[in-house]
mmCIF file of the N, C-alpha and C atoms, coordinates in Angstrom:
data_MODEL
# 
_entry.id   MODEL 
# 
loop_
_atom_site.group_PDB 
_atom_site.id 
_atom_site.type_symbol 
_atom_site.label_atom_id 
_atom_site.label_alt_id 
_atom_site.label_comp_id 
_atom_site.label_asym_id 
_atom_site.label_entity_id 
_atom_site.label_seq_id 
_atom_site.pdbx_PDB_ins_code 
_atom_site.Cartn_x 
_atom_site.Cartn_y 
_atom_site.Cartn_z 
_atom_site.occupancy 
_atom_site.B_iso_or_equiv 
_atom_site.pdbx_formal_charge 
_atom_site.auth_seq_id 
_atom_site.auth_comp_id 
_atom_site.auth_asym_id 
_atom_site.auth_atom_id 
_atom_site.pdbx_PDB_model_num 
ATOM 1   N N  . UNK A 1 1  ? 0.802   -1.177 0.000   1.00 0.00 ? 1  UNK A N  1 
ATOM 2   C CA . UNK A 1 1  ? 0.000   0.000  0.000   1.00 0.00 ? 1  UNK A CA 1 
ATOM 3   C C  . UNK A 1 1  ? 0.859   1.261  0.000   1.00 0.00 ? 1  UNK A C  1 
ATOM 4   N N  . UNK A 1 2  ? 1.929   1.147  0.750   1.00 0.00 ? 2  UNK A N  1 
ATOM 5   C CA . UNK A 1 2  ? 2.940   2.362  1.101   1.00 0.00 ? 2  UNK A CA 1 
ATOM 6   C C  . UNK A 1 2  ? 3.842   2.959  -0.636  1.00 0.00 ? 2  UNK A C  1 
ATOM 7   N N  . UNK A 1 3  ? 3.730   1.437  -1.441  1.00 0.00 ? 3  UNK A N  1 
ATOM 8   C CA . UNK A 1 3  ? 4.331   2.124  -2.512  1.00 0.00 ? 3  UNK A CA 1 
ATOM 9   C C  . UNK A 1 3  ? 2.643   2.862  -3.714  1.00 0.00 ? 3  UNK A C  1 
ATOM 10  N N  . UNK A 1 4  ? 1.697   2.083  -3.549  1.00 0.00 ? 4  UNK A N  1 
ATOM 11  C CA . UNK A 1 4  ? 0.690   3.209  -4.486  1.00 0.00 ? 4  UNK A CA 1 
ATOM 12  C C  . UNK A 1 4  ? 0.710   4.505  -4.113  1.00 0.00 ? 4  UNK A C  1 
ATOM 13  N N  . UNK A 1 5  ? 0.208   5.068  -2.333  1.00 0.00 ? 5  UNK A N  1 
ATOM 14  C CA . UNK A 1 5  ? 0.544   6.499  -1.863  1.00 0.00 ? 5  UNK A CA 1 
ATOM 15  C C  . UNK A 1 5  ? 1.574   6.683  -2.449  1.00 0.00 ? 5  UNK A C  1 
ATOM 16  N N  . UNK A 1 6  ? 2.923   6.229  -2.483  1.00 0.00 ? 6  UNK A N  1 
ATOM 17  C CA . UNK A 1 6  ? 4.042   7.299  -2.801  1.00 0.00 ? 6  UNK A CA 1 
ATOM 18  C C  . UNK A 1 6  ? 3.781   8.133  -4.195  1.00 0.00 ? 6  UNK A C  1 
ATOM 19  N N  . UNK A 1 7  ? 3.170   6.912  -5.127  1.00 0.00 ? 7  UNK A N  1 
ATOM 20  C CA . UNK A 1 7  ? 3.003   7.095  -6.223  1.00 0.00 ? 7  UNK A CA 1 
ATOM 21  C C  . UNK A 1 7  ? 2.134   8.392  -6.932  1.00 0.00 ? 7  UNK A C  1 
ATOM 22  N N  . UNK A 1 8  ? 1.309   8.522  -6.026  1.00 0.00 ? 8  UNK A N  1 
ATOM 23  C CA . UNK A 1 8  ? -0.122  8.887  -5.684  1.00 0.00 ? 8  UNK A CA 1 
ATOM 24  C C  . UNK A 1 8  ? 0.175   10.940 -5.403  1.00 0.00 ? 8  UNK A C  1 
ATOM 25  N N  . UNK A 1 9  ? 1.212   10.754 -4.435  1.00 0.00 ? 9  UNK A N  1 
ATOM 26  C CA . UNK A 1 9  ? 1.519   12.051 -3.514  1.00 0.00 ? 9  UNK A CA 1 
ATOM 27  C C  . UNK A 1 9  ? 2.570   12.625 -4.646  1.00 0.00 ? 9  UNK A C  1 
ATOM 28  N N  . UNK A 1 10 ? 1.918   13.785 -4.999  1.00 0.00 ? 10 UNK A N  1 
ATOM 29  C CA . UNK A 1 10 ? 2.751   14.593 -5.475  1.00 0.00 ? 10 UNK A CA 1 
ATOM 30  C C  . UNK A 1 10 ? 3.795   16.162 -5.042  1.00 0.00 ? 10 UNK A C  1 
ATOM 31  N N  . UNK A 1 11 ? 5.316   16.038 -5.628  1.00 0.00 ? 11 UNK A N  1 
ATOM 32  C CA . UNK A 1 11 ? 5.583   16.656 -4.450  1.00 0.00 ? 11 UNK A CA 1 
ATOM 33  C C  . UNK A 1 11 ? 5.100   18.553 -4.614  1.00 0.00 ? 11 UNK A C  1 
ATOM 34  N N  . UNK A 1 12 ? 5.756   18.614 -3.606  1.00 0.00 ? 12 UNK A N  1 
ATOM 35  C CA . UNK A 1 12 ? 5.548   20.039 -3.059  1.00 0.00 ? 12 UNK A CA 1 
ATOM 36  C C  . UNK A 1 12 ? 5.990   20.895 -4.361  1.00 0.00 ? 12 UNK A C  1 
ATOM 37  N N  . UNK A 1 13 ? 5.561   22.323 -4.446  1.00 0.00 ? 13 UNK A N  1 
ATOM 38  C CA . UNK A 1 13 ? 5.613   22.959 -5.067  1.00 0.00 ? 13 UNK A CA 1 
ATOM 39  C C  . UNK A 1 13 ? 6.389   24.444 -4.929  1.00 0.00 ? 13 UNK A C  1 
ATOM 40  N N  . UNK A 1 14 ? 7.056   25.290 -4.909  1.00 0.00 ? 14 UNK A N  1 
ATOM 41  C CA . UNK A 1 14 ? 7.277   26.189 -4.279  1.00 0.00 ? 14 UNK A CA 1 
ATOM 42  C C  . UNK A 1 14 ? 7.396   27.312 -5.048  1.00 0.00 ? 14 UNK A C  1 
ATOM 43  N N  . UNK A 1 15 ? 6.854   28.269 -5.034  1.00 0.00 ? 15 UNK A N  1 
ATOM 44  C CA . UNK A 1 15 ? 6.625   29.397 -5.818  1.00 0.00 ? 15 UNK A CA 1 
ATOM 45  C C  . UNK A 1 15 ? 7.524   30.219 -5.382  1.00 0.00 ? 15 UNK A C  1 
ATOM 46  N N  . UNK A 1 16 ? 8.620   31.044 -6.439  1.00 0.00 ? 16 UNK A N  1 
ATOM 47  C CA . UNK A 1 16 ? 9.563   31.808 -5.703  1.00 0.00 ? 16 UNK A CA 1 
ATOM 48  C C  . UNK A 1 16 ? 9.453   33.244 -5.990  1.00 0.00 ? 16 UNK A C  1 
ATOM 49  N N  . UNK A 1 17 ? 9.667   34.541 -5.370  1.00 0.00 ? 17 UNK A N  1 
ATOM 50  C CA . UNK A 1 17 ? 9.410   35.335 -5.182  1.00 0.00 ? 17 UNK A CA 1 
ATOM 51  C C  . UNK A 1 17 ? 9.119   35.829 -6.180  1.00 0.00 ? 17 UNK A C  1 
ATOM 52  N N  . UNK A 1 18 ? 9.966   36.224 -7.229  1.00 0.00 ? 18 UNK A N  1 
ATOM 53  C CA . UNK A 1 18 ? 10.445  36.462 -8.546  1.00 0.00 ? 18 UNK A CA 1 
ATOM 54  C C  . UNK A 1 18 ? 8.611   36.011 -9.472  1.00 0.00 ? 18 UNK A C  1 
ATOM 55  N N  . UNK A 1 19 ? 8.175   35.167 -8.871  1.00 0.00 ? 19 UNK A N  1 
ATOM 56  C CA . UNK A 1 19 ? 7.028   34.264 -9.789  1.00 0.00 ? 19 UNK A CA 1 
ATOM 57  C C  . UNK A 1 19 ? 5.760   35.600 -9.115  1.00 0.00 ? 19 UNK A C  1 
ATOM 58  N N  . UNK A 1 20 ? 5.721   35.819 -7.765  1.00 0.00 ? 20 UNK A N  1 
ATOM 59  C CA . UNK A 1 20 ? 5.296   36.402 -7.384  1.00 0.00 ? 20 UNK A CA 1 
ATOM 60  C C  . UNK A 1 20 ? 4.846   37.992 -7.362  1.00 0.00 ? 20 UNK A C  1 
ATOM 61  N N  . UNK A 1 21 ? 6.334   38.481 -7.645  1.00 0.00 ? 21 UNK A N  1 
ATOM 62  C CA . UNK A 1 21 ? 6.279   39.943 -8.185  1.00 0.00 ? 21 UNK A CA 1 
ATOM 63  C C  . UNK A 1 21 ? 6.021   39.987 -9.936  1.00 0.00 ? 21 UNK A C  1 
ATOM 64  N N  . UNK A 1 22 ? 6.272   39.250 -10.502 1.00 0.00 ? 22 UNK A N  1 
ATOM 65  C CA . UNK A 1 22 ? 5.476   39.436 -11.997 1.00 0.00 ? 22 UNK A CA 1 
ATOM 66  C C  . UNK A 1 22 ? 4.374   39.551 -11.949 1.00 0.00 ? 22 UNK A C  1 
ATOM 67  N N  . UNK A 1 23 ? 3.742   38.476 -10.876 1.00 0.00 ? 23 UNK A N  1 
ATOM 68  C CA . UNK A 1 23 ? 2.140   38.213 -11.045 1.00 0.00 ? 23 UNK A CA 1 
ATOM 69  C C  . UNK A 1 23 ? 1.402   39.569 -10.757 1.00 0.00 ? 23 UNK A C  1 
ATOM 70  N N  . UNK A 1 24 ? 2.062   39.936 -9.696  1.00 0.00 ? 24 UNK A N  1 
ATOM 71  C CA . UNK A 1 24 ? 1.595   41.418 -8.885  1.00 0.00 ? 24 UNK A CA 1 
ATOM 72  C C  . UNK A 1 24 ? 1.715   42.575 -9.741  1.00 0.00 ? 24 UNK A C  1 
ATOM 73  N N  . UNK A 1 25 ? 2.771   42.304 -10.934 1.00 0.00 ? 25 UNK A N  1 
ATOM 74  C CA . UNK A 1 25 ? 3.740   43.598 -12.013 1.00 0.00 ? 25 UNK A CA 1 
ATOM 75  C C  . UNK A 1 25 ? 2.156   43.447 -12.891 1.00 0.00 ? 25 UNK A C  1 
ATOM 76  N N  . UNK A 1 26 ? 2.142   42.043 -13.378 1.00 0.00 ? 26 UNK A N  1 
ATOM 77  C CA . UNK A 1 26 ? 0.898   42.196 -14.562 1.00 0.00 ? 26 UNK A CA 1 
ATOM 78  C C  . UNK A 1 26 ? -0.150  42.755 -13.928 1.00 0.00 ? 26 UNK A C  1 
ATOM 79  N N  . UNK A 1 27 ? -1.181  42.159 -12.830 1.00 0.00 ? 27 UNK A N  1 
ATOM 80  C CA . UNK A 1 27 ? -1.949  42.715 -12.311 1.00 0.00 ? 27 UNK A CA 1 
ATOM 81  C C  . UNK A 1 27 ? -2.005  44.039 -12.456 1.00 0.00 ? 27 UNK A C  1 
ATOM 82  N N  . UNK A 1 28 ? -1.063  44.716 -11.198 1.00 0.00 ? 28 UNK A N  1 
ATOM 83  C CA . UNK A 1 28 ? -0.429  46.331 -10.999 1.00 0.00 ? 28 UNK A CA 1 
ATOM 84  C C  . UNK A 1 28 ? -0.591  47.035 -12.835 1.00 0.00 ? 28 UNK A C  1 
ATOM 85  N N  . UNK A 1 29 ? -0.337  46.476 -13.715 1.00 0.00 ? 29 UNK A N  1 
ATOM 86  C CA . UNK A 1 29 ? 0.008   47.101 -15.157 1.00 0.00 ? 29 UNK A CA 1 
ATOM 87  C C  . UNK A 1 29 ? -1.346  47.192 -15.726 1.00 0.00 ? 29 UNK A C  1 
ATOM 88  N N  . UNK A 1 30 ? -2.050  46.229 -15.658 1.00 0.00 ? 30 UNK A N  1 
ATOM 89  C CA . UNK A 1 30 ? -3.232  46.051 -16.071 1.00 0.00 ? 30 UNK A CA 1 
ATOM 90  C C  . UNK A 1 30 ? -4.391  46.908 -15.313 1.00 0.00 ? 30 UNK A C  1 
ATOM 91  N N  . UNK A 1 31 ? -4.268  46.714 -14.407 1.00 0.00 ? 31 UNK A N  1 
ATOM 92  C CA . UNK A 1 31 ? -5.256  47.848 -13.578 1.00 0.00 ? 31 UNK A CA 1 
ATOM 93  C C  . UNK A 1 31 ? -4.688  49.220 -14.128 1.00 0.00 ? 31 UNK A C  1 
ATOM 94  N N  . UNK A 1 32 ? -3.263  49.586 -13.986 1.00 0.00 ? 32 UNK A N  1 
ATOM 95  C CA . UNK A 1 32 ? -2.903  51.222 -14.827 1.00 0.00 ? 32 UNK A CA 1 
ATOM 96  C C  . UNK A 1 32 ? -3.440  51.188 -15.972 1.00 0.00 ? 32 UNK A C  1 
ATOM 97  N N  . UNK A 1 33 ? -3.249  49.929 -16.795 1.00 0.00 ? 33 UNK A N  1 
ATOM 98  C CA . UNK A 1 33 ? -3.592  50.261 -18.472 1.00 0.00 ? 33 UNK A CA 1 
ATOM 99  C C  . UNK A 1 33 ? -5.237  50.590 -18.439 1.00 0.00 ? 33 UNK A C  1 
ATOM 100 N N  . UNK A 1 34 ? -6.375  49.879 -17.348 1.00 0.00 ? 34 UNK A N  1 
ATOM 101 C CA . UNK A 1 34 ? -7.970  50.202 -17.628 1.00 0.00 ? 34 UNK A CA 1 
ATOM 102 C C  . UNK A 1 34 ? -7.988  51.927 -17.267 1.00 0.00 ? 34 UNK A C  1 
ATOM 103 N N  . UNK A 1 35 ? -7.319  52.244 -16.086 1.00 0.00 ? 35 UNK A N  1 
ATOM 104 C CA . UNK A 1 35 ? -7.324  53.189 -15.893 1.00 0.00 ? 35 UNK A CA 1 
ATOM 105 C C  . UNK A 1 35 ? -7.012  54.528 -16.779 1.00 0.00 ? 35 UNK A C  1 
ATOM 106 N N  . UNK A 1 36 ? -6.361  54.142 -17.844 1.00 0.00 ? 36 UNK A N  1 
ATOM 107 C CA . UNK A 1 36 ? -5.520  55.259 -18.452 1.00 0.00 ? 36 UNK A CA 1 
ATOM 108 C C  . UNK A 1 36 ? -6.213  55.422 -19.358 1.00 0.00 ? 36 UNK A C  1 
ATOM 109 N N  . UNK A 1 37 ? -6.795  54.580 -20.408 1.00 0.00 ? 37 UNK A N  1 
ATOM 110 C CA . UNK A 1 37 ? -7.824  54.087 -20.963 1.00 0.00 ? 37 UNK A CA 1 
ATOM 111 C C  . UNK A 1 37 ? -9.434  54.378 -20.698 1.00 0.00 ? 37 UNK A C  1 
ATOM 112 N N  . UNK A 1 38 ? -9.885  54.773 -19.774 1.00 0.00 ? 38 UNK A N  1 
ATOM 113 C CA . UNK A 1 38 ? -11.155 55.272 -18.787 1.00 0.00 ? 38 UNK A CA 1 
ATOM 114 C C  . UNK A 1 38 ? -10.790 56.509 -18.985 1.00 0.00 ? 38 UNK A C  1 
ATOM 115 N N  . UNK A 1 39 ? -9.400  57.179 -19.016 1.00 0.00 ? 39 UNK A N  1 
ATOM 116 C CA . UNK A 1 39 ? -9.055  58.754 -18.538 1.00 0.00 ? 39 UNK A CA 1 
ATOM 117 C C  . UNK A 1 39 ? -9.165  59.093 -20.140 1.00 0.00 ? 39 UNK A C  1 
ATOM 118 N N  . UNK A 1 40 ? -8.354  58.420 -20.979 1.00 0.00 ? 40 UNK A N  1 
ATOM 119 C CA . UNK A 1 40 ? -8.741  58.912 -22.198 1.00 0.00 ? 40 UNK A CA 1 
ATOM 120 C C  . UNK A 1 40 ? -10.148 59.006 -23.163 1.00 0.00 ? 40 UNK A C  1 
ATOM 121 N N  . UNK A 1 41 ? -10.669 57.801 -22.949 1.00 0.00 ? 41 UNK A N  1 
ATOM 122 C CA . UNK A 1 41 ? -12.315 58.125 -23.177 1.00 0.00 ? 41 UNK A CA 1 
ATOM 123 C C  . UNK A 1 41 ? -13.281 59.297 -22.866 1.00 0.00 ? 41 UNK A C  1 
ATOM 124 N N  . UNK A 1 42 ? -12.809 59.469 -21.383 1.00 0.00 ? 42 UNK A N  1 
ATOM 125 C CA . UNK A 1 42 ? -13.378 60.393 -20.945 1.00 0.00 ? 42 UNK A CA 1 
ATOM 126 C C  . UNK A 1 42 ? -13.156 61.508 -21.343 1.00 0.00 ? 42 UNK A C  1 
ATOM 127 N N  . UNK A 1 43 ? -11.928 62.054 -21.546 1.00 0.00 ? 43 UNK A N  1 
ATOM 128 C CA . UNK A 1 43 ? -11.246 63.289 -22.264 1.00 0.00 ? 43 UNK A CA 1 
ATOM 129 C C  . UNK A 1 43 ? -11.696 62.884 -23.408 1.00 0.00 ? 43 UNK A C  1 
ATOM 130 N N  . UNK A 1 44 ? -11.591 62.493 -24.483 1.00 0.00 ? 44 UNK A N  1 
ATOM 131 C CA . UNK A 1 44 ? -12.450 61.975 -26.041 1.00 0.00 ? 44 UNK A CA 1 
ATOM 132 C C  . UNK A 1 44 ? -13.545 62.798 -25.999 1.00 0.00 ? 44 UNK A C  1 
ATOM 133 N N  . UNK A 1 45 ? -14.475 61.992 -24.842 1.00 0.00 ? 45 UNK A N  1 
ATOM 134 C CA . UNK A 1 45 ? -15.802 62.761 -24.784 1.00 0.00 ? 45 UNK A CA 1 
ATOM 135 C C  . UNK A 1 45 ? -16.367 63.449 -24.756 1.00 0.00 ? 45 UNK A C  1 
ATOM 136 N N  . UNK A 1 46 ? -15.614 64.727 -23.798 1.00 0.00 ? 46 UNK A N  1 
ATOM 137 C CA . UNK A 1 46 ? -15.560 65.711 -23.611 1.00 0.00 ? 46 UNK A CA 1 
ATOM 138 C C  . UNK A 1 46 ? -15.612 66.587 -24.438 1.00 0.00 ? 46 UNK A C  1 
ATOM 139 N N  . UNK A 1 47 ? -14.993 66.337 -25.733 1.00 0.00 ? 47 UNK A N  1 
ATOM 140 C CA . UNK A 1 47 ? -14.899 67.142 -26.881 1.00 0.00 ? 47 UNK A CA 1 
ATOM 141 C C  . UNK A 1 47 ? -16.086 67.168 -27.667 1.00 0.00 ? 47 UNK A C  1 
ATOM 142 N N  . UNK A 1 48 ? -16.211 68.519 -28.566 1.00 0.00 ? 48 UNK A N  1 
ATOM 143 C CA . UNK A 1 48 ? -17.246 68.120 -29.547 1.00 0.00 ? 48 UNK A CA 1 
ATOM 144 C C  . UNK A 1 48 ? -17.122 67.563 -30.827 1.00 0.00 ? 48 UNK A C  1 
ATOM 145 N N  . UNK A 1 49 ? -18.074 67.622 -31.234 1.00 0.00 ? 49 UNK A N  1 
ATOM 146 C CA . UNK A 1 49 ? -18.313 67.027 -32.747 1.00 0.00 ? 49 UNK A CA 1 
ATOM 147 C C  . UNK A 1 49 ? -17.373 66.943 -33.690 1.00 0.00 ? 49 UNK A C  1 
ATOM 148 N N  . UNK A 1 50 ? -16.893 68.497 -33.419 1.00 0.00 ? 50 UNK A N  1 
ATOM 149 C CA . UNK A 1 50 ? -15.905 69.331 -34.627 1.00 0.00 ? 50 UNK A CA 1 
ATOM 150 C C  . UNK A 1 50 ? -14.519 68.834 -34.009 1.00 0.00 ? 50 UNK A C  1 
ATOM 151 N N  . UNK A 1 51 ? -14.526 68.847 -33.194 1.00 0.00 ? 51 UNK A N  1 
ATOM 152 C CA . UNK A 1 51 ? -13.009 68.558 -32.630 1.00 0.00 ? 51 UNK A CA 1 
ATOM 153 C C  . UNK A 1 51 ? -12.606 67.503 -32.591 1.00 0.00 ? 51 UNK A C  1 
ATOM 154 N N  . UNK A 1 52 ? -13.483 66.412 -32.561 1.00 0.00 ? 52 UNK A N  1 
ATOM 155 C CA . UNK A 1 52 ? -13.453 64.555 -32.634 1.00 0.00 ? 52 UNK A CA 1 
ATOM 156 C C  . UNK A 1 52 ? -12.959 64.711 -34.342 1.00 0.00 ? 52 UNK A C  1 
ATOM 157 N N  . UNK A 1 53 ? -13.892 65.293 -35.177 1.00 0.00 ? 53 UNK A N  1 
ATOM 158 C CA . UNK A 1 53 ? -13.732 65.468 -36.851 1.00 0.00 ? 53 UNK A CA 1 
ATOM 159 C C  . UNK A 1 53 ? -12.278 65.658 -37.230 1.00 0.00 ? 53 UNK A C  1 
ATOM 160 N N  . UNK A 1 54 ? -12.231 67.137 -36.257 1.00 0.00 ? 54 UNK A N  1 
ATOM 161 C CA . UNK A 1 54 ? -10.899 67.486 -36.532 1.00 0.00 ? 54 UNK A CA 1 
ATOM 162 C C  . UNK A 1 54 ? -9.564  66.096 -36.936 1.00 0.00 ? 54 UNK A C  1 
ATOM 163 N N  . UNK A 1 55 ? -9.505  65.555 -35.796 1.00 0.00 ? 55 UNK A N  1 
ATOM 164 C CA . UNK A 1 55 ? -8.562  64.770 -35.495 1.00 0.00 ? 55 UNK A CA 1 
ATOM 165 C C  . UNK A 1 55 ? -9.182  62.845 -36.122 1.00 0.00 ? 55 UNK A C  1 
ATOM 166 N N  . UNK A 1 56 ? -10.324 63.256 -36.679 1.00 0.00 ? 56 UNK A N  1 
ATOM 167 C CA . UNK A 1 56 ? -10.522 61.943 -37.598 1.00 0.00 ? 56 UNK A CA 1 
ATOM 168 C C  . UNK A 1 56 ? -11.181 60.803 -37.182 1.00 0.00 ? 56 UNK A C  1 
ATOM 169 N N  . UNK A 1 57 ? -12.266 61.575 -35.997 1.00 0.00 ? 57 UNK A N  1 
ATOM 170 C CA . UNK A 1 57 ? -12.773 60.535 -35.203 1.00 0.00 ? 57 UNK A CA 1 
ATOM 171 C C  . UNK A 1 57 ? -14.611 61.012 -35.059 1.00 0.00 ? 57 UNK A C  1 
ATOM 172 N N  . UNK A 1 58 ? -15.042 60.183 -35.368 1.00 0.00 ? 58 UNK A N  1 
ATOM 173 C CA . UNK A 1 58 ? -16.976 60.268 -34.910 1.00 0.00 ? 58 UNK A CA 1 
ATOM 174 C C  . UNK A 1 58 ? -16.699 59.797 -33.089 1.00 0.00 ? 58 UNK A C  1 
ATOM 175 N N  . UNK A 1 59 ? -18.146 60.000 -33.049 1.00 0.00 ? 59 UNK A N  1 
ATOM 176 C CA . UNK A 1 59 ? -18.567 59.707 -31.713 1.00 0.00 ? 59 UNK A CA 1 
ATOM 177 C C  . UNK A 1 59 ? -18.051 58.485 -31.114 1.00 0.00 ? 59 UNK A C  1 
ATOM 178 N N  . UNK A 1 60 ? -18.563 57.981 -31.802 1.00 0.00 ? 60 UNK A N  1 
ATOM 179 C CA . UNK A 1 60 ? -19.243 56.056 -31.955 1.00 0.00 ? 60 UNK A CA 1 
ATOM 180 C C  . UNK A 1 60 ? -17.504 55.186 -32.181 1.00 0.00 ? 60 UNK A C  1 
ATOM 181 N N  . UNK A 1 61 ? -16.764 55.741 -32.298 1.00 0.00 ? 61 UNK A N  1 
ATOM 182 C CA . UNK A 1 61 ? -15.645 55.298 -32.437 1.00 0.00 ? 61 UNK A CA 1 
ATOM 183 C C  . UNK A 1 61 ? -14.270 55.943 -31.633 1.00 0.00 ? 61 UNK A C  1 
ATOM 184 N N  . UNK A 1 62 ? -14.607 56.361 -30.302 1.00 0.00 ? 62 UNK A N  1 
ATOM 185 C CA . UNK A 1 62 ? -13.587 57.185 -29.564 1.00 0.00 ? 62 UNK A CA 1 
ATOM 186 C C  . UNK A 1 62 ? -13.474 55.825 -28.599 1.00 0.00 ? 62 UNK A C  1 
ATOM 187 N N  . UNK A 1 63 ? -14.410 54.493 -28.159 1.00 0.00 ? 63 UNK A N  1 
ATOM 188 C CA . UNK A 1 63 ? -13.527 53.473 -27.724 1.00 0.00 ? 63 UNK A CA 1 
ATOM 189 C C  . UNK A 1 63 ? -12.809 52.391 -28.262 1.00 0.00 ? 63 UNK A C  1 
ATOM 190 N N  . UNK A 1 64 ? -13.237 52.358 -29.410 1.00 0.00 ? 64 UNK A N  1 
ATOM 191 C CA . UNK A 1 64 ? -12.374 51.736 -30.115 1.00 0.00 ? 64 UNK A CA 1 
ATOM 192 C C  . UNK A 1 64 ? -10.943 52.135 -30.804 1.00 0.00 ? 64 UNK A C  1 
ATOM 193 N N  . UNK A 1 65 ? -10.838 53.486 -31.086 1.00 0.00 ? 65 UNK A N  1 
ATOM 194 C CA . UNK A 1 65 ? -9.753  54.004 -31.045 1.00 0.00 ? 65 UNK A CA 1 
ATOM 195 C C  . UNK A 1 65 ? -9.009  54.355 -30.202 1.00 0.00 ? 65 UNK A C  1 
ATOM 196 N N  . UNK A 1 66 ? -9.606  54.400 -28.608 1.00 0.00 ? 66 UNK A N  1 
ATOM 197 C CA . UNK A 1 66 ? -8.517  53.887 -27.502 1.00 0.00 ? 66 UNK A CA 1 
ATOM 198 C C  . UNK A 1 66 ? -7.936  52.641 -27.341 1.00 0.00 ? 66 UNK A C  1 
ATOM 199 N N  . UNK A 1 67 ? -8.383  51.781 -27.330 1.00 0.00 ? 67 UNK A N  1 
ATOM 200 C CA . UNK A 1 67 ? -8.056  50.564 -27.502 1.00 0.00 ? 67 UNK A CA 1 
ATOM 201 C C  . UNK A 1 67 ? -7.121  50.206 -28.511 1.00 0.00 ? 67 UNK A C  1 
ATOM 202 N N  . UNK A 1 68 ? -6.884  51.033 -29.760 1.00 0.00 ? 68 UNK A N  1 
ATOM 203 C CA . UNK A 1 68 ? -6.085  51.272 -30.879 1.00 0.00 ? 68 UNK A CA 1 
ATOM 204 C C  . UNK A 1 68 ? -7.071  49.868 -31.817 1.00 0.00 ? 68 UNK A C  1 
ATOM 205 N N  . UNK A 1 69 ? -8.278  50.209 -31.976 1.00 0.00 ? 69 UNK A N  1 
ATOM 206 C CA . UNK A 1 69 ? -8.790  49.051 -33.163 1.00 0.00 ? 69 UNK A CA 1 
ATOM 207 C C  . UNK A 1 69 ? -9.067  50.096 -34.127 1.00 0.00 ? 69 UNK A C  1 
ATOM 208 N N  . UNK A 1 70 ? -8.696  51.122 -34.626 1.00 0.00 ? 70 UNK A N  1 
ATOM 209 C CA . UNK A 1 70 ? -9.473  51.430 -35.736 1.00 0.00 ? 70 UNK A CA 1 
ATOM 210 C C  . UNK A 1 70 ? -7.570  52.636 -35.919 1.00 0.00 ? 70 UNK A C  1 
ATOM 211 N N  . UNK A 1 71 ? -7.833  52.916 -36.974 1.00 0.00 ? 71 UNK A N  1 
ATOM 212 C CA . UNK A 1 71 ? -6.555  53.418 -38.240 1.00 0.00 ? 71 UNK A CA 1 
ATOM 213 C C  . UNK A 1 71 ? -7.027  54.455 -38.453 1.00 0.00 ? 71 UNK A C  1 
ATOM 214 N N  . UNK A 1 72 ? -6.187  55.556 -38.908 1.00 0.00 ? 72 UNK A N  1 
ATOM 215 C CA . UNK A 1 72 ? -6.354  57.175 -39.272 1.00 0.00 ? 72 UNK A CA 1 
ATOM 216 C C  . UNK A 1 72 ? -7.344  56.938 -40.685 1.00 0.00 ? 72 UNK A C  1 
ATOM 217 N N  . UNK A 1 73 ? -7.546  57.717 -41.569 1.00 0.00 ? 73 UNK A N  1 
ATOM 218 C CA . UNK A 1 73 ? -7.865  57.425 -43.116 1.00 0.00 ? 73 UNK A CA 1 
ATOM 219 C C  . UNK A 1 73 ? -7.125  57.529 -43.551 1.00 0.00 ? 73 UNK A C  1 
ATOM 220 N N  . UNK A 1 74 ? -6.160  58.127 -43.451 1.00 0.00 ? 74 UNK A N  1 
ATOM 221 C CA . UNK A 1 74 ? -5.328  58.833 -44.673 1.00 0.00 ? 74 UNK A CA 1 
ATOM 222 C C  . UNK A 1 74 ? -4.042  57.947 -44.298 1.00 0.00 ? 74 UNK A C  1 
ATOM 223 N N  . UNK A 1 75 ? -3.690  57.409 -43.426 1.00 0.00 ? 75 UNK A N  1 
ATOM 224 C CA . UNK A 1 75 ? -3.079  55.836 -43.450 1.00 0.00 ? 75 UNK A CA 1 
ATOM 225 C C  . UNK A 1 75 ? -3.463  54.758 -43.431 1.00 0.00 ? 75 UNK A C  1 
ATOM 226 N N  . UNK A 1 76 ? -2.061  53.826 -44.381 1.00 0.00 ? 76 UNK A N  1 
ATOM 227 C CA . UNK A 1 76 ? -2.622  52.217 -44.381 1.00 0.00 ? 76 UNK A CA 1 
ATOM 228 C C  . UNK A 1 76 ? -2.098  51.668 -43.128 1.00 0.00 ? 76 UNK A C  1 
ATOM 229 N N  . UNK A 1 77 ? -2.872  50.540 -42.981 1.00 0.00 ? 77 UNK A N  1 
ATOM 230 C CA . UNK A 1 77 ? -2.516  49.192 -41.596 1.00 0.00 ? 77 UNK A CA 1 
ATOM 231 C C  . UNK A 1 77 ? -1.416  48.809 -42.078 1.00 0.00 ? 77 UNK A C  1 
ATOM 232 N N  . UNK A 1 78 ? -0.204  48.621 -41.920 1.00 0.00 ? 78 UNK A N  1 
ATOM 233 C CA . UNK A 1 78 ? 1.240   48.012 -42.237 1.00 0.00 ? 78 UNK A CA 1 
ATOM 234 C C  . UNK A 1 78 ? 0.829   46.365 -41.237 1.00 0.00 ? 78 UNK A C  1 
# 
């Protein structure tokens, strides 16, 4: 019986610090990136009609161009 348990028990695991502060770095980065992202929308919004135009942007497309999904016109997607 003593050799199936051995078989059975898997060993220990140990997570080292280094594994730890990345996890915390992505987290930490990711919470800045929603945040920065929220700040720019909001500033987007703020603007009017003419001024979104200006710079090549409708309404309906100031979160997707934070996010960087949508391209100027007058450039191609490389």
């Amino acid at each position: 019986m003593s050799a199936t348990l051995s078989t059975i028990v898997r060993p220990a695991r140990t997570i080292s610090p280094g594994t730890c502060l990345r996890i915390f770095n992505a987290c930490w980065e990711g919470i800045a990136r929603y945040f920065f992202r929220r700040a720019a929308i909001a500033s987007l919004g703020e603007l009017d009609d003419r001024a979104l135009k200006d710079i090549g942007l409708t309404r309906s497309q100031i979160e997707a161009a934070v996010h960087g999904l949508t391209t100027a016109p007058n450039r191609a997607r490389t």
